[in-house]
N, CA, C and O of each residue as an XYZ file, in Angstrom:
356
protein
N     -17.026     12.423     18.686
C     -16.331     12.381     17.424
C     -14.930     11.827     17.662
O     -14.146     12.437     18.389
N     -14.583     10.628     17.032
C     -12.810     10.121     17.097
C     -11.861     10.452     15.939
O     -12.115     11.372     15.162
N     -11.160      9.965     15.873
C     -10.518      9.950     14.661
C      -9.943      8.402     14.201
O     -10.178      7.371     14.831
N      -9.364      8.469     13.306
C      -9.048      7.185     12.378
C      -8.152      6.841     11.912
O      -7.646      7.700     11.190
N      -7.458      5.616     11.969
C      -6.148      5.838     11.419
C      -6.118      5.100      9.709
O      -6.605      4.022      9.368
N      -5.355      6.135      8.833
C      -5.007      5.631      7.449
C      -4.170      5.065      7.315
O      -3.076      5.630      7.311
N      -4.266      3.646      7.135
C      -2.945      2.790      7.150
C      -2.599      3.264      5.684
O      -3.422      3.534      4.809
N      -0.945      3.322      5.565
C      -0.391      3.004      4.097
C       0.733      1.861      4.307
O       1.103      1.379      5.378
N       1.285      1.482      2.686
C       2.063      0.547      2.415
C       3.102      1.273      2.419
O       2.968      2.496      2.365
N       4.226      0.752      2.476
C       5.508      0.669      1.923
C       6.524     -0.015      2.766
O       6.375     -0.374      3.935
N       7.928     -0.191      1.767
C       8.985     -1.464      1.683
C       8.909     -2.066      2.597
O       8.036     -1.620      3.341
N       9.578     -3.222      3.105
C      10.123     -3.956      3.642
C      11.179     -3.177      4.262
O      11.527     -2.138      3.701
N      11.734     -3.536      5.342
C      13.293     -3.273      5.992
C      14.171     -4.013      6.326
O      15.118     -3.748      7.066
N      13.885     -5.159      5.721
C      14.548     -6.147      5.314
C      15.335     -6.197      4.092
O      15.271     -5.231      3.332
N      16.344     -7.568      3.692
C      17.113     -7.442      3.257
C      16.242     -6.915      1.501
O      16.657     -6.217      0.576
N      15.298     -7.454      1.655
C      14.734     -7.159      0.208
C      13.891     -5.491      0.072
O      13.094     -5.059     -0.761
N      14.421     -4.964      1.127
C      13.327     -3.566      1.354
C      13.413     -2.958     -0.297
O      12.482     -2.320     -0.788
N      14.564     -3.246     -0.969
C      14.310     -2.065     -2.104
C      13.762     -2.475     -3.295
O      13.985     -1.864     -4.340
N      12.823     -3.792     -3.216
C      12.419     -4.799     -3.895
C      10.755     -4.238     -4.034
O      10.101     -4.758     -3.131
N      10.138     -3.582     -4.664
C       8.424     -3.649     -4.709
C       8.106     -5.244     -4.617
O       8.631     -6.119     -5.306
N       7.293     -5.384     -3.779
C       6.232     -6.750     -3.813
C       5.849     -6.709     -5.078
O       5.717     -5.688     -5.752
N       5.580     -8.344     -5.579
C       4.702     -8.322     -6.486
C       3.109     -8.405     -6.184
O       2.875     -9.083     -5.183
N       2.167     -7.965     -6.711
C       0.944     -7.582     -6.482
C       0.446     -9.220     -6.078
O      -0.614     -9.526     -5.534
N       1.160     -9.824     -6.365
C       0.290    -11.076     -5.463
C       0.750    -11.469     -4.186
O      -0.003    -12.150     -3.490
N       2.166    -11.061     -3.656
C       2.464    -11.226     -2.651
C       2.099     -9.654     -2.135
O       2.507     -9.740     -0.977
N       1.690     -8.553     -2.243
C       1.066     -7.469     -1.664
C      -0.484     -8.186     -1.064
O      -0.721     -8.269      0.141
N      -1.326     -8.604     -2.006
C      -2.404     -9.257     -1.531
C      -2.127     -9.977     -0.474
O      -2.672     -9.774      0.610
N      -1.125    -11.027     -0.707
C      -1.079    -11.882      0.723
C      -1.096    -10.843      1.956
O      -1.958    -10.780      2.833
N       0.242     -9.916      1.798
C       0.057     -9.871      3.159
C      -0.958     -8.514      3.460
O      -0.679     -7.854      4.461
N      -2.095     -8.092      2.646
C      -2.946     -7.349      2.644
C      -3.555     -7.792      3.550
O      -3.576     -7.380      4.710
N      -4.342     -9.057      2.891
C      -5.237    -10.094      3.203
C      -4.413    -10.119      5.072
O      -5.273     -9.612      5.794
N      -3.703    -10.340      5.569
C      -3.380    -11.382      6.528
C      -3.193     -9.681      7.948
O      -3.282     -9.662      9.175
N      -2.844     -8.234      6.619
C      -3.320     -7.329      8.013
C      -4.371     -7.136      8.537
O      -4.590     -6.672      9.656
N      -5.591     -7.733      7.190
C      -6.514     -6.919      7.420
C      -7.900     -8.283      8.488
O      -9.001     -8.073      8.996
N      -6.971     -9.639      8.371
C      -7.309    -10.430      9.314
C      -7.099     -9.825     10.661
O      -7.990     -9.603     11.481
N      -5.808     -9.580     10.804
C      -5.467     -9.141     12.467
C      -6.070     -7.527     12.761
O      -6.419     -7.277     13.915
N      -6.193     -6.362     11.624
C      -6.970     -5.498     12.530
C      -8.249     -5.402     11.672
O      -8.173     -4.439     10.909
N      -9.522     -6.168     11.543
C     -10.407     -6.158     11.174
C     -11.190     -4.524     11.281
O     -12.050     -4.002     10.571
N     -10.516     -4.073     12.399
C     -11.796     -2.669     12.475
C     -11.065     -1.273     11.879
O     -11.368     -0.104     12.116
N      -9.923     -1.842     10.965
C      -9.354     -0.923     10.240
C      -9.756     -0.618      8.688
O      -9.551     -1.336      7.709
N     -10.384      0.648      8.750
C     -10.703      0.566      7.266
C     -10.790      1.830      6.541
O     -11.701      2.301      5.860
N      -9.723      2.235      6.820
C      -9.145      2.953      5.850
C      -7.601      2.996      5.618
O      -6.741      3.018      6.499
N      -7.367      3.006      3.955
C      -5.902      2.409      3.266
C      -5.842      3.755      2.357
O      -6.694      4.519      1.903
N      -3.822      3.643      2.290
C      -3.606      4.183      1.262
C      -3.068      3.048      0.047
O      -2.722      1.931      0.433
N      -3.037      3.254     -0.849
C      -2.103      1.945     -1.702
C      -0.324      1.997     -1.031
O       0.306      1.305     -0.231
N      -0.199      2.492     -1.374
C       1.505      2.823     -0.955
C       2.167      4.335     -0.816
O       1.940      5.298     -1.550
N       3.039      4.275      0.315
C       3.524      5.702      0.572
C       4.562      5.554     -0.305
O       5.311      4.620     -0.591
N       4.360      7.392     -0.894
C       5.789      7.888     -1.488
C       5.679      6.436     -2.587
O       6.512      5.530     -2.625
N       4.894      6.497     -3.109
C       5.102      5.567     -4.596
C       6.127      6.087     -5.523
O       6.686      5.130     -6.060
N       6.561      7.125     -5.894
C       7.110      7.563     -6.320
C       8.633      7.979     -6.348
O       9.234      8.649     -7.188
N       9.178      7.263     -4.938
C      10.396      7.799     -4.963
C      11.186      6.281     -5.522
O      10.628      5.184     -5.559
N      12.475      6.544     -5.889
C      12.747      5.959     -6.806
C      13.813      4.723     -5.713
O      14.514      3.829     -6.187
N      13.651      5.015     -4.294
C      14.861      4.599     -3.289
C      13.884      3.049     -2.976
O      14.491      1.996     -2.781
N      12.466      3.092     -2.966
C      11.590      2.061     -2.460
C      11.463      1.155     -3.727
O      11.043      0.008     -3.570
N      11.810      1.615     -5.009
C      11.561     -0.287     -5.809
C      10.119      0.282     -6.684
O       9.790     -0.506     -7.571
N       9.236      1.507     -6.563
C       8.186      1.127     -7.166
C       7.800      2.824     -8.336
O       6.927      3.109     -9.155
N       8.911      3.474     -7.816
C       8.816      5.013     -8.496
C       9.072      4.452    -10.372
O       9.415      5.564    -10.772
N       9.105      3.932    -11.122
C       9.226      3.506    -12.761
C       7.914      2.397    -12.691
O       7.817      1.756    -13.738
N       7.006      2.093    -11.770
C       6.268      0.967    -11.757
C       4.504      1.252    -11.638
O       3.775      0.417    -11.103
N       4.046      2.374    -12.139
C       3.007      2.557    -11.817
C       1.532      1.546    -11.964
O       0.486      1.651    -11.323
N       1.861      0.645    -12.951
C       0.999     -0.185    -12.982
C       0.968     -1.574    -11.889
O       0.034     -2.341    -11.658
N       2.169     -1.560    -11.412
C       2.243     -2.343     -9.869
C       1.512     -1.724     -8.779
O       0.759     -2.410     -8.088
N       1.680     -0.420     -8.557
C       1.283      0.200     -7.536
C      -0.633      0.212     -7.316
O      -1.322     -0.090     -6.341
N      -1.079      0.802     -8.983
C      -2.516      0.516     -9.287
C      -3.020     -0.605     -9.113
O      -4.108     -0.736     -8.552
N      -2.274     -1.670     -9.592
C      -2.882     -3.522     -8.446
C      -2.448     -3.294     -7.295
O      -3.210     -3.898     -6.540
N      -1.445     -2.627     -6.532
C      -1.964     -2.713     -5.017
C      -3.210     -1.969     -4.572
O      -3.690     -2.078     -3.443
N      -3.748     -1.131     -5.636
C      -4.936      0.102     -4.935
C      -5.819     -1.424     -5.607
O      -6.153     -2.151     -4.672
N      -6.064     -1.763     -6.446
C      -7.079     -2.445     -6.620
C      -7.364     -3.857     -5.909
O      -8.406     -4.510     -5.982
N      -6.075     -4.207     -5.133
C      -6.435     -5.405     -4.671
C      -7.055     -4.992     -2.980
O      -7.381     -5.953     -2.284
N      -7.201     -3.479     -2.346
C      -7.437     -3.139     -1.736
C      -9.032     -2.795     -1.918
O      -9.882     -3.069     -1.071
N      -9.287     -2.154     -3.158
C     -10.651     -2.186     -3.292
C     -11.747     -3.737     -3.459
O     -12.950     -3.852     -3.222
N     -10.807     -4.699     -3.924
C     -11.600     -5.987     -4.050
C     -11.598     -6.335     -3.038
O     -12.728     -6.712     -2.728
N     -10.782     -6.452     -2.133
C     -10.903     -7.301     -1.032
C     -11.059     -6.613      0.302
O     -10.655     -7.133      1.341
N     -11.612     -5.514      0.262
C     -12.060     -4.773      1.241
C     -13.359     -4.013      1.557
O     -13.496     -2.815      1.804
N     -14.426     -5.145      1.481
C     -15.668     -4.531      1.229
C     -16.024     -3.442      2.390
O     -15.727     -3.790      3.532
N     -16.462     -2.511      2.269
C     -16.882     -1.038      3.186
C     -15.278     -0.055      3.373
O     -15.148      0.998      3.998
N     -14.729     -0.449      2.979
C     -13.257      0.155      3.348
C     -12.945      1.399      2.677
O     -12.869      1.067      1.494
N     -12.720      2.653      2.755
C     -12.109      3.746      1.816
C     -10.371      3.683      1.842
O      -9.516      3.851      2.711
N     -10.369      3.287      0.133
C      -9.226      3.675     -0.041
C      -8.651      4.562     -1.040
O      -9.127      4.633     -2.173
N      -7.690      5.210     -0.681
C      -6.870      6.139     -1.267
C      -6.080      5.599     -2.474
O      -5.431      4.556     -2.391
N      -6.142      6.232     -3.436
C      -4.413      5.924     -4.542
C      -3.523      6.126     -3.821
O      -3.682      6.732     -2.761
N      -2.206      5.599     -4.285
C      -0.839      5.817     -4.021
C      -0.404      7.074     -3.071
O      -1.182      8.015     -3.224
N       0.158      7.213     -2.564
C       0.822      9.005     -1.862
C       1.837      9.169     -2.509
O       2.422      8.130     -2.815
N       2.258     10.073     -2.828
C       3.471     10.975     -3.872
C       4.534     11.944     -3.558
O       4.490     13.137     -3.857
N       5.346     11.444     -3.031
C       6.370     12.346     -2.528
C       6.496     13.899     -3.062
O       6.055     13.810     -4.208
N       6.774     14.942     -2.898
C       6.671     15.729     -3.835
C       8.676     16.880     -3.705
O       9.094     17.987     -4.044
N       9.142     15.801     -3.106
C      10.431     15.990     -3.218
C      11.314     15.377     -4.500
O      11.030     14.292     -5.006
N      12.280     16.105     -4.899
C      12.635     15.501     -6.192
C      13.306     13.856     -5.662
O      13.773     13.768     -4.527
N      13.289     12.591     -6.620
C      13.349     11.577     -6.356
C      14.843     11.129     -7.355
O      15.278      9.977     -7.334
């Protein structure tokens, strides 16, 4: 028996870190992790969606195209909704 790792999203740490991707540049670079670790398959959409410091806590319908561009383009893959901080934001 092994275990598995759950990749999740979140910001950049770059100059644009407090910027949410737009759901088509999330796809890109979805698409281009899931080239380099092919035997990874399990996702969250994004960590701590909710806090308001990362760009995407007022944006919930951004966050739901990152869960869905994870379910289209990840055939056999389990993925998770968003993760939710549960500290006040």
């Amino acid at each position: 028996m092994g275990s598995e790792a759950l990749i999740t999203f979140a910001r950049s740490s770059g100059k644009n870190g407090r910027v949410a991707p737009s759901a088509d540049a999330f796809l890109v670079q979805f698409r281009r992790f899931r080239k380099r670790y092919p035997a990874v398959k399990a996702y969250a959409a994004w960590n701590e969606a909710n806090h308001c410091g990362i760009g995407t806590c007022k944006k919930p319908q951004l966050v739901a195209r990152y869960f869905d561009s994870i379910r289209r383009n990840c055939s056999g893959c389990r993925s998770s909704p968003p993760t939710c901080s549960t500290s006040r934001t």
